[in-house]
DSSP file (Angstrom, degrees, kcal/mol; ACC not computed):
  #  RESIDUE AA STRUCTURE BP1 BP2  ACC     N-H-->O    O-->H-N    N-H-->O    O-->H-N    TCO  KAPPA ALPHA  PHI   PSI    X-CA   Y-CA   Z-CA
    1    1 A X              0   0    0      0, 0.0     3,-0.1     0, 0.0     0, 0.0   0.000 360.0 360.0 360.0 -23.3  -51.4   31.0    2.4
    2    2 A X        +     0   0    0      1,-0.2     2,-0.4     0, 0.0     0, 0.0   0.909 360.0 140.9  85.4  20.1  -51.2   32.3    6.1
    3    3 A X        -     0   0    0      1,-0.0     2,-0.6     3,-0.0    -1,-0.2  -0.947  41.0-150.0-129.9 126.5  -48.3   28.8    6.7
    4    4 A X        -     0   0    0     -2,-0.4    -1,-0.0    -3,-0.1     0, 0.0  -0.850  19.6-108.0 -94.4 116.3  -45.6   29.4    8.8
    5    5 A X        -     0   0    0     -2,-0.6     2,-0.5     1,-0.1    -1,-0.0   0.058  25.9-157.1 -19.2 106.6  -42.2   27.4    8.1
    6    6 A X        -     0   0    0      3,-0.0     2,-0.7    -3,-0.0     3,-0.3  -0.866   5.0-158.8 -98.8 113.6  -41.5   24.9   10.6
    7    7 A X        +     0   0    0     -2,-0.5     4,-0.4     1,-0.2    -2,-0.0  -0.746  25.9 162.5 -92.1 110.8  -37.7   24.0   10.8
    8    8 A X  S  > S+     0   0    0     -2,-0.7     4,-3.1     2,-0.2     5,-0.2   0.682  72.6  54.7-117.9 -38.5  -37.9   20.3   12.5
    9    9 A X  H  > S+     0   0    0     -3,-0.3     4,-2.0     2,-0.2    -1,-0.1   0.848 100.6  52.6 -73.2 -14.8  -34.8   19.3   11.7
   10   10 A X  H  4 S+     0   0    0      2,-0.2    -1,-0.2     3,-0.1    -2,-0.2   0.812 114.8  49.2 -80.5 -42.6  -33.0   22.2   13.2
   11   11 A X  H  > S+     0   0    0     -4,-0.4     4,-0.6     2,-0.2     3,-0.4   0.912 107.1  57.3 -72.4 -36.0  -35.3   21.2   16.8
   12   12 A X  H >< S+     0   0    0     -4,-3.1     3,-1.0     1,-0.3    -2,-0.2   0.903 108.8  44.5 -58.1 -42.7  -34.2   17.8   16.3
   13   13 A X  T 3< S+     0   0    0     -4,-2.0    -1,-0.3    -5,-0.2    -2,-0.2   0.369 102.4  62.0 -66.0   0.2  -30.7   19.0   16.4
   14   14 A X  T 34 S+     0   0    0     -3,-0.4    -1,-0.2     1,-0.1    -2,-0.2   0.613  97.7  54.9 -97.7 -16.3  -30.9   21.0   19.0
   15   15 A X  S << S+     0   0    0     -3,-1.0     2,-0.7    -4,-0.6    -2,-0.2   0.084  85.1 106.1-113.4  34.3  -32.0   18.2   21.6
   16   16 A X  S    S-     0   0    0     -3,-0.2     2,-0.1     1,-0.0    -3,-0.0  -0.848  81.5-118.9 -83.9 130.5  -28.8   16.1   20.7
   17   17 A X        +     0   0    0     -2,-0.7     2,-0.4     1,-0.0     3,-0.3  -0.275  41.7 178.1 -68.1 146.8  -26.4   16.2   23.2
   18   18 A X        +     0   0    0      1,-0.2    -1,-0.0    -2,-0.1    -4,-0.0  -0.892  58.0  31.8-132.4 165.2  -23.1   17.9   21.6
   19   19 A X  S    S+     0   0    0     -2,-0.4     2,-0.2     1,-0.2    -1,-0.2   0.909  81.7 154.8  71.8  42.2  -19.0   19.0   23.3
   20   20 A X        -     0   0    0     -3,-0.3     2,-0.5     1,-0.0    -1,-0.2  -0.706  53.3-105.8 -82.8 161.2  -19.9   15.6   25.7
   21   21 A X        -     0   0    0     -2,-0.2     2,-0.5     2,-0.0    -1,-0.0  -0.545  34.8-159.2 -84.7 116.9  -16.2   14.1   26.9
   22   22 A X        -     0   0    0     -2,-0.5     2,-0.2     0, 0.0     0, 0.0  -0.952  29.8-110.0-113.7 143.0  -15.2   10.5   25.0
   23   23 A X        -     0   0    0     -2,-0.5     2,-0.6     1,-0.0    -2,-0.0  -0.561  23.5-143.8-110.7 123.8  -12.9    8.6   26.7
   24   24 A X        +     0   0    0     -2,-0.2     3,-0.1     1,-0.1    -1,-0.0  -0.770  16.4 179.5-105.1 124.7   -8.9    8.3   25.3
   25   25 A X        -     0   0    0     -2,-0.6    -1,-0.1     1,-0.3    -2,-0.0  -0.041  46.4-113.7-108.2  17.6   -7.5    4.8   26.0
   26   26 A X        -     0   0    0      3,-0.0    -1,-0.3     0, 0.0     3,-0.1  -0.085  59.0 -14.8  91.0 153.9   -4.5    5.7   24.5
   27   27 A X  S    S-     0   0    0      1,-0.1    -3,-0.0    -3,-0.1     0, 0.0  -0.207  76.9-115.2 -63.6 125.4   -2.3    4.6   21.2
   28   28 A X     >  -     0   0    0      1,-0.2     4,-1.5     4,-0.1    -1,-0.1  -0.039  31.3-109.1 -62.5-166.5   -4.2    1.2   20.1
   29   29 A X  H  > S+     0   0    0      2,-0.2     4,-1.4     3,-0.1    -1,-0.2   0.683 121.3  65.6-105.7  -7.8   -1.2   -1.7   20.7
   30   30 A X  H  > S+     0   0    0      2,-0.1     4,-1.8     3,-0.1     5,-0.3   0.950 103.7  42.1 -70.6 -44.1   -1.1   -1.9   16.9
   31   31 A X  H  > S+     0   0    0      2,-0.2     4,-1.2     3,-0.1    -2,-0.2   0.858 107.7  62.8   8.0 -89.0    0.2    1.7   16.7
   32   32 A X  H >< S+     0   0    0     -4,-1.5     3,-1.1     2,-0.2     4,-0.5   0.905 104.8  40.8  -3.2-102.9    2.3    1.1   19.2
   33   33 A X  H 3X S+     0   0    0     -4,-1.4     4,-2.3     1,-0.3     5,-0.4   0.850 108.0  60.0 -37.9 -63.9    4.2   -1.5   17.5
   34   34 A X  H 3X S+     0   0    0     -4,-1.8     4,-1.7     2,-0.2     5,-0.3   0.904 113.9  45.8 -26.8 -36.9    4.3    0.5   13.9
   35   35 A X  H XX S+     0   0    0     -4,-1.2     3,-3.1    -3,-1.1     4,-0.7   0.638 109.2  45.5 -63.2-102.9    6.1    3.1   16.0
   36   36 A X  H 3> S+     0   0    0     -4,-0.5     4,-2.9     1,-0.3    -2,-0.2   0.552 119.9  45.9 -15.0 -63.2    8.3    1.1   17.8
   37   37 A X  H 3X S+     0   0    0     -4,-2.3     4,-2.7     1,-0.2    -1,-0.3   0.958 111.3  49.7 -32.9 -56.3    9.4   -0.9   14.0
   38   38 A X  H <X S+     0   0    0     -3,-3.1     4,-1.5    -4,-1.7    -2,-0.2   0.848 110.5  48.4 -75.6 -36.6    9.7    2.0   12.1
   39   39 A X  H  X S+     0   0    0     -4,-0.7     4,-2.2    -5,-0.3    -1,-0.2   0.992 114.5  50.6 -66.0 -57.3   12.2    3.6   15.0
   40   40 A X  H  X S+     0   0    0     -4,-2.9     4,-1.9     1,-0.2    -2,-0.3   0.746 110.9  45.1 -71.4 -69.8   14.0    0.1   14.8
   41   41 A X  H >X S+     0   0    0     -4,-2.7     3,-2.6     1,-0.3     4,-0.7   0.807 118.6  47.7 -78.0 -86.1   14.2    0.4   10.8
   42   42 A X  H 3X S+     0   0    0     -4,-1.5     4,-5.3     1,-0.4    -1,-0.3   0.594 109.2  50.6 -21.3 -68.1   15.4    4.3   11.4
   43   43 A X  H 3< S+     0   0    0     -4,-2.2    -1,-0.4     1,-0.2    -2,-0.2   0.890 117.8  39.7 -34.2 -57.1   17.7    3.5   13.7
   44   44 A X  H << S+     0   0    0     -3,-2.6    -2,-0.2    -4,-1.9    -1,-0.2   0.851 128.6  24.3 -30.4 -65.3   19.2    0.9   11.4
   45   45 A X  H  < S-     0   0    0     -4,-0.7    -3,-0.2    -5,-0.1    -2,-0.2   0.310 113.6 -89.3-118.2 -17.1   19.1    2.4    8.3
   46   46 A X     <  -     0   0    0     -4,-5.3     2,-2.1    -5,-0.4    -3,-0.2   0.862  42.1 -91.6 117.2  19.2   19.1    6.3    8.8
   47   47 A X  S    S+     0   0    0      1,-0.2    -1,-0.1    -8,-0.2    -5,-0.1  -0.393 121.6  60.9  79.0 -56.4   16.0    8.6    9.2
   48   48 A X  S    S+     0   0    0     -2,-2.1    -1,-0.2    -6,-0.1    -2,-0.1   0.676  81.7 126.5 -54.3 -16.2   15.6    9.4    5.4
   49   49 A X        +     0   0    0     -7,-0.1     2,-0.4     4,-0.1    -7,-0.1  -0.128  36.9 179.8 -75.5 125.6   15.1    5.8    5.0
   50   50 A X     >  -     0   0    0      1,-0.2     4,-1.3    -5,-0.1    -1,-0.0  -0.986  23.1-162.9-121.0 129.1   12.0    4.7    3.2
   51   51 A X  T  4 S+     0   0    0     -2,-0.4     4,-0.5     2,-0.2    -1,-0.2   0.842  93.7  57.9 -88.9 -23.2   11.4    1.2    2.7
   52   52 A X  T  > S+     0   0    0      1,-0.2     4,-2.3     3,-0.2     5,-0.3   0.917 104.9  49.8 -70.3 -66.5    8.7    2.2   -0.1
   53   53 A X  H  > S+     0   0    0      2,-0.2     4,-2.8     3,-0.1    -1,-0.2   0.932 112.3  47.0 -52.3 -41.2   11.4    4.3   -2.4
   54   54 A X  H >< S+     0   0    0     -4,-1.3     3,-3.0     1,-0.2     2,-1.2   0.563 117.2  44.3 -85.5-104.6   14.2    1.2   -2.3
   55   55 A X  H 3> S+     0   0    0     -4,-0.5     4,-0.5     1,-0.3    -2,-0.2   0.068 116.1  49.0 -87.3 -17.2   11.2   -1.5   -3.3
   56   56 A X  H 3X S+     0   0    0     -4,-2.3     4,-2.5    -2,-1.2    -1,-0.3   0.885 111.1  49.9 -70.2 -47.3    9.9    1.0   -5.9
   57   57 A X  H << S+     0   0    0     -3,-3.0    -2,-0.2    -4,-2.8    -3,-0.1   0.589 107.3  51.9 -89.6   8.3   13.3    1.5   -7.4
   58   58 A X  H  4 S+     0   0    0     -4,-0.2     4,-0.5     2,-0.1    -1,-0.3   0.576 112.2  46.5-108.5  16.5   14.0   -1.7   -7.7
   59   59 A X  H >< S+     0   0    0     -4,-0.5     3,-1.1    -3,-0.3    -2,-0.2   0.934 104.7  57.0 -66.7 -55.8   10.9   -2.3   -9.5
   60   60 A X  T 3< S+     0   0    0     -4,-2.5    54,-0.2     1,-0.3    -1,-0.1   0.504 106.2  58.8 -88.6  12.3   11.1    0.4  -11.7
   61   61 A X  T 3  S+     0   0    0     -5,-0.3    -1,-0.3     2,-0.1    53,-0.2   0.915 104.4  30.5 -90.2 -47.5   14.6   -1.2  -12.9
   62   62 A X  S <  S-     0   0    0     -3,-1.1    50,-0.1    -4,-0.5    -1,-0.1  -0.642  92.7 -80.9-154.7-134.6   13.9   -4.0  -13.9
   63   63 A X     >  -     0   0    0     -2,-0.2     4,-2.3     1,-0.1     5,-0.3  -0.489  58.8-114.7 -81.1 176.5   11.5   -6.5  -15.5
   64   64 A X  H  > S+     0   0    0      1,-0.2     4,-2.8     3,-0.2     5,-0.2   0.992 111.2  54.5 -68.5 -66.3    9.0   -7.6  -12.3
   65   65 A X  H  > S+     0   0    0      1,-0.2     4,-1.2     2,-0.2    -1,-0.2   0.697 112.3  38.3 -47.7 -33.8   10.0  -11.3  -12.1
   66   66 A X  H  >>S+     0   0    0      2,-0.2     4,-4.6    44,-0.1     5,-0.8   0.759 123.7  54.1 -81.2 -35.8   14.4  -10.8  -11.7
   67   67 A X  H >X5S+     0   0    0     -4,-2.3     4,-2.4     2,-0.2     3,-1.2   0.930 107.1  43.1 -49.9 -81.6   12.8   -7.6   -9.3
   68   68 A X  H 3X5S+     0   0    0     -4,-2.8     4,-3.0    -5,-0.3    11,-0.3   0.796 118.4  49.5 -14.4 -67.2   10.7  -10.0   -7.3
   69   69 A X  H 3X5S+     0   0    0     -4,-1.2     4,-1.8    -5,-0.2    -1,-0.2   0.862 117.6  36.8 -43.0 -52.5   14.0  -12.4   -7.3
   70   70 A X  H <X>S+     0   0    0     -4,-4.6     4,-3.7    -3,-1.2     5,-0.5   0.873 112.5  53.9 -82.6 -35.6   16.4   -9.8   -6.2
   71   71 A X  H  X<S+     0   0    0     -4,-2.4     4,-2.5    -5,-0.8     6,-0.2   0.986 104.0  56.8 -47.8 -61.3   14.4   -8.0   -3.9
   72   72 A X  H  <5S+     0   0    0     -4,-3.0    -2,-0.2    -5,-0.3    -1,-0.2   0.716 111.1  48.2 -23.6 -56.5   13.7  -11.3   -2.2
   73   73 A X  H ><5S+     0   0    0     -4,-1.8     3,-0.8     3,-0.2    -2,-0.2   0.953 114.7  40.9 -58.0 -63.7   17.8  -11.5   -1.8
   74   74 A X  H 3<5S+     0   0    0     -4,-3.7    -2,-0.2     1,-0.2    -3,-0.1   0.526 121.1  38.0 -90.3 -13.5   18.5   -8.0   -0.4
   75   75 A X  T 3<<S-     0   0    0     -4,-2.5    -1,-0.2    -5,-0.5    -3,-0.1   0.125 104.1-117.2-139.3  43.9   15.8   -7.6    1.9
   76   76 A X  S <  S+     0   0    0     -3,-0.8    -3,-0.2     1,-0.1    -4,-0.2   0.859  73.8 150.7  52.2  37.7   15.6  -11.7    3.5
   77   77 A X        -     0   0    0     -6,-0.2    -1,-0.1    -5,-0.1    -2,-0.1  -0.564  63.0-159.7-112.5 175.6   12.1  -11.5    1.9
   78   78 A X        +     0   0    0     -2,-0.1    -9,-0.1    -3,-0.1   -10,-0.0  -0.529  32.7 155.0-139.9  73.8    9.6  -13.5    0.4
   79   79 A X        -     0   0    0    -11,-0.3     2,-0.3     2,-0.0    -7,-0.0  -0.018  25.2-161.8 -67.5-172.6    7.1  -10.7   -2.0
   80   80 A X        -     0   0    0      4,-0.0     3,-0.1     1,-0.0    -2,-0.1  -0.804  28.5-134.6-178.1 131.0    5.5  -12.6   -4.7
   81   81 A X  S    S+     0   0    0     -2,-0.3     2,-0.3     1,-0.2   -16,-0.1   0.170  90.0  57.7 -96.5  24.5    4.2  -10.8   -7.5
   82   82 A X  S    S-     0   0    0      0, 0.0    -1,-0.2     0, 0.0     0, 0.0  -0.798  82.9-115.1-167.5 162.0    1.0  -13.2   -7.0
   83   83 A X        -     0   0    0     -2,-0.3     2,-0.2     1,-0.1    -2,-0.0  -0.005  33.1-132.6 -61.4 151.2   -1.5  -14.1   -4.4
   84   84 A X        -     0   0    0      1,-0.1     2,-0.3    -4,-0.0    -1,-0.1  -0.561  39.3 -94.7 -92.3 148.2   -1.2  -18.0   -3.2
   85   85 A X        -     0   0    0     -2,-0.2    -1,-0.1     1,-0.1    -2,-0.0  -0.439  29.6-109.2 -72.0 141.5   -4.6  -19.7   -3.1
   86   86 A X        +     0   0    0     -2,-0.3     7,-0.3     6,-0.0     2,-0.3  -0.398  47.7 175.3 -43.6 138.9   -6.8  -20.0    0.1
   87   87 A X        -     0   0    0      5,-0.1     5,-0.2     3,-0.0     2,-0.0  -0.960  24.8-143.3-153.2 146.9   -6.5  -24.0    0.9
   88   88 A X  B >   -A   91   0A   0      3,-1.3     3,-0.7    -2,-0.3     4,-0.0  -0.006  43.2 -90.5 -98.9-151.0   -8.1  -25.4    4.0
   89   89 A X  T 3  S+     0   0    0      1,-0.2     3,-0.1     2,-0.1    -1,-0.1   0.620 132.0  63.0 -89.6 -12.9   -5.8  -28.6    5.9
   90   90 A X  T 3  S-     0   0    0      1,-0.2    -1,-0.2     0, 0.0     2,-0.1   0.660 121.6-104.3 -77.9  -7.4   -8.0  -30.8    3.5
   91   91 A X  B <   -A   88   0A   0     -3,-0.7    -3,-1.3     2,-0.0    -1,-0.2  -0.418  49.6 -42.8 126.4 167.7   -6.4  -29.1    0.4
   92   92 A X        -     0   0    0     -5,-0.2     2,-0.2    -2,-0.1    -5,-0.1  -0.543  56.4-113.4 -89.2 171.8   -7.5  -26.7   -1.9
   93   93 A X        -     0   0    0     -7,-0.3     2,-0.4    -2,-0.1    -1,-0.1  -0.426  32.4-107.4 -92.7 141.8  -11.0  -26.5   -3.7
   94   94 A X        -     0   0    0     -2,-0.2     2,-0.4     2,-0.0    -1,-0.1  -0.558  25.4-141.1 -78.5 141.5  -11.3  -26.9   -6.9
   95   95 A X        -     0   0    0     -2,-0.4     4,-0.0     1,-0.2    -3,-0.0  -0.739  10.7-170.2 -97.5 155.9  -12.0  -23.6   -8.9
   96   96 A X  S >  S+     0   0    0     -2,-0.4     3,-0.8     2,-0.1     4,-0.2   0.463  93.4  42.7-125.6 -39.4  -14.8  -24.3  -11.9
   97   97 A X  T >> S+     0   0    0      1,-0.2     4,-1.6     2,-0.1     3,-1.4   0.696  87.9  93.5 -87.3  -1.0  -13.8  -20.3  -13.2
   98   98 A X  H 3> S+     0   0    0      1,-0.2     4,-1.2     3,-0.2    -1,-0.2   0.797  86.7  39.8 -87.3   0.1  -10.2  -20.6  -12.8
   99   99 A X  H <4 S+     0   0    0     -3,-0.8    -1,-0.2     2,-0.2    -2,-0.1   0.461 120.6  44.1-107.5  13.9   -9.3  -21.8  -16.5
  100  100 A X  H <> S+     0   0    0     -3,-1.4     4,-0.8    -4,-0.2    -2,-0.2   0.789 117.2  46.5-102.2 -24.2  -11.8  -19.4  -18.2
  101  101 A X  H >< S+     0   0    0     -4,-1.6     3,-1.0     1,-0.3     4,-0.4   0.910 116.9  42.2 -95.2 -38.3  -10.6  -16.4  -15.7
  102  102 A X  T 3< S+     0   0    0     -4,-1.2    -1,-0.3    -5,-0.4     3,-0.2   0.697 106.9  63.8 -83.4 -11.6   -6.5  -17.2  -16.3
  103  103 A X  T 34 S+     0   0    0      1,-0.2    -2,-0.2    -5,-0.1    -1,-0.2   0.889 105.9  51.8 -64.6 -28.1   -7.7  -17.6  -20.4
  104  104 A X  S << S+     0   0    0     -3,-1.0    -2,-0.2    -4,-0.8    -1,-0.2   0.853  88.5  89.3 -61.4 -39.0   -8.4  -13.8  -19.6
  105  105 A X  S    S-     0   0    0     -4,-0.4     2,-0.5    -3,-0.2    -3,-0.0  -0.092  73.3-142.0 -79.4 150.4   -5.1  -12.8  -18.1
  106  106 A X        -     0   0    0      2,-0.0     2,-0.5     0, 0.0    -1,-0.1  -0.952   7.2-136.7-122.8 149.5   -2.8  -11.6  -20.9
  107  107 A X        -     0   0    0     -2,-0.5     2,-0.6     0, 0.0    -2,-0.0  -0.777  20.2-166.8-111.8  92.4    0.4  -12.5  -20.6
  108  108 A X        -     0   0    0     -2,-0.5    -2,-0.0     1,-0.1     0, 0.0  -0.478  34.4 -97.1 -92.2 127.9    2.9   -9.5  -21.4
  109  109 A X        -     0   0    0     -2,-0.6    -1,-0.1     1,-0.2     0, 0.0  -0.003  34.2-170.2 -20.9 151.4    7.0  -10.1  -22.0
  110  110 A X  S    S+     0   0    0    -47,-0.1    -1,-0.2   -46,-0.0   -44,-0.1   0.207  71.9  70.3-131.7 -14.0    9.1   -9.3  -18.7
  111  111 A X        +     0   0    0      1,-0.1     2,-0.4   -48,-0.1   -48,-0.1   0.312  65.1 107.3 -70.2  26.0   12.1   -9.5  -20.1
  112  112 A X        -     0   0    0    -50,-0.1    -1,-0.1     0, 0.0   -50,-0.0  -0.477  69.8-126.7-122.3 102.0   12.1   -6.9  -21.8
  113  113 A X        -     0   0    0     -2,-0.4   -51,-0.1    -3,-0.1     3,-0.1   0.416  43.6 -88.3  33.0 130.2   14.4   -3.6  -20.4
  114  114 A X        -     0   0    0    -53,-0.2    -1,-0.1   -54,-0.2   -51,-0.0  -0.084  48.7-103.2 -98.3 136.0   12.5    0.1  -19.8
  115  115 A X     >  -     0   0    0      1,-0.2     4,-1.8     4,-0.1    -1,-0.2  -0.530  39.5-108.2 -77.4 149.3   12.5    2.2  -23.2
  116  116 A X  T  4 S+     0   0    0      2,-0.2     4,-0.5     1,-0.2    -1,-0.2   0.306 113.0  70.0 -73.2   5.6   15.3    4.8  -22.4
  117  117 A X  T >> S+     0   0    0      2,-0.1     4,-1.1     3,-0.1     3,-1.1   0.924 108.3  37.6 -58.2 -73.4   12.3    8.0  -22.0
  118  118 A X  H >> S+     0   0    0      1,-0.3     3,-5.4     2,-0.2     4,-1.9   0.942 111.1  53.4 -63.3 -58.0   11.2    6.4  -18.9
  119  119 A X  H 3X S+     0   0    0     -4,-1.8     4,-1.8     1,-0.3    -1,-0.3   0.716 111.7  52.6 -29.1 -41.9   14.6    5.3  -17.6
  120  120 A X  H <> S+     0   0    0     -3,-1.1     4,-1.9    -4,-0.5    -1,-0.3   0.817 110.9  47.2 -40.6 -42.6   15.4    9.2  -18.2
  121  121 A X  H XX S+     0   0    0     -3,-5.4     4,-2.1    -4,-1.1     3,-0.5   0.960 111.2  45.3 -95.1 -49.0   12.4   10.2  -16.1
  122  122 A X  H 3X S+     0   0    0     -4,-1.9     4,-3.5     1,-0.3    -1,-0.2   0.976 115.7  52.5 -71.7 -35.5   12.8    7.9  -12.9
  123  123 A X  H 3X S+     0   0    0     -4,-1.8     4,-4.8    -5,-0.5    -1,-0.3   0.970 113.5  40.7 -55.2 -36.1   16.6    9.1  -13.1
  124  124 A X  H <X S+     0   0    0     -4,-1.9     4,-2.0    -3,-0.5    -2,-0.2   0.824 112.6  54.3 -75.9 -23.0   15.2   12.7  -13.2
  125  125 A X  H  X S+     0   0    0     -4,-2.1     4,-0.8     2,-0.2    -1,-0.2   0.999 111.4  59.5 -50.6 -56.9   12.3   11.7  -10.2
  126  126 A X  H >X S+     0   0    0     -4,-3.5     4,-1.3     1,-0.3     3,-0.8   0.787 106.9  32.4 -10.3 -83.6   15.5   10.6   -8.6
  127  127 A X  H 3X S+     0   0    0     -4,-4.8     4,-2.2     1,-0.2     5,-0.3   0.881 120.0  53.8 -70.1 -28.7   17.6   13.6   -8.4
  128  128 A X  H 3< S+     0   0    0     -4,-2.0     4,-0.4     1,-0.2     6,-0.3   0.625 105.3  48.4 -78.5  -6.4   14.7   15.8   -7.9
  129  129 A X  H <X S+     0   0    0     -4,-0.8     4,-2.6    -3,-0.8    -1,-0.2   0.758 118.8  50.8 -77.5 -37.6   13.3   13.8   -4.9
  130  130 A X  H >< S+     0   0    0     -4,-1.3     3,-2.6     1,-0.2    -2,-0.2   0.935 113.6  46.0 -42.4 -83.2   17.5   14.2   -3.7
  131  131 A X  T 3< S+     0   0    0     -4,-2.2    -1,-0.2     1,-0.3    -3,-0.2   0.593 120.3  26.8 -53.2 -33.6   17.5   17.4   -4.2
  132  132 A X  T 34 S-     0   0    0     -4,-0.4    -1,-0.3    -5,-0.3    -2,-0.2   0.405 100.8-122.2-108.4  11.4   14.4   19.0   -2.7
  133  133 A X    <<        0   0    0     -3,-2.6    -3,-0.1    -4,-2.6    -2,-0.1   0.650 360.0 360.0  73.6  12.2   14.1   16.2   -0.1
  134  134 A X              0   0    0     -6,-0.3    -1,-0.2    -5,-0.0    -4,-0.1   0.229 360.0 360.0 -80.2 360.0   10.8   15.2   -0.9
């Protein structure tokens, strides 16, 4: 056929400028602050301190709603295990789906206590998070 290959994208890439200098302004001021908290918390509370491991394990303890409660207690908080509606200063809207979309929602016991397998396994996460410091 006598046709030589033209590679166009490879020439198109070639006339972009590349390695040019982009300009560092520095740790955004949200950054910032995350730092500055999370040293506060450290300080506080000790350097191993995770706020993610104590709110896990006192989910995993007991049922969500006495969690929610206690949680609420021990760390001046206010979680909610669900979202508040949007409402404008005239009040909230009325929703035309909300009684077909909560007919969906199934509503599963929370009182009832973690079958003694798992309760085994979070103890065992436990010591093995202790121990190898993970």
């Amino acid at each position: 056929m006598n046709h030589k290959w033209q590679n166009t994208k490879a020439k198109a890439d070639a006339k972009i400028p590349r390695n040019y200098k982009v300009a560092d302004f520095g740790k955004d001021h949200d950054i910032l602050t995350t730092e500055n908290n999370l040293k506060a918390a450290e300080d506080k509370l000790g350097h191993k301190w995770s706020a993610l491991s104590l709110v896990e394990e006192d989910l995993r303890m007991e049922p969500i709603g006495l969690a929610m409660d206690r949680i609420n207690k021990k760390y001046n908080s206010f979680a909610q295990a669900k979202d508040d509606q949007i409402c404008t200063s005239t009040g909230c809207p009325e929703n035309i789906w909300k009684e077909k979309e909560e007919g969906k929602i199934v509503n599963y016991p929370t009182n009832v206590p973690l079958d003694s397998d798992i309760t085994a396994n979070i103890k065992s996460e436990r010591l093995a998070v202790e121990r190898h410091g993970m």
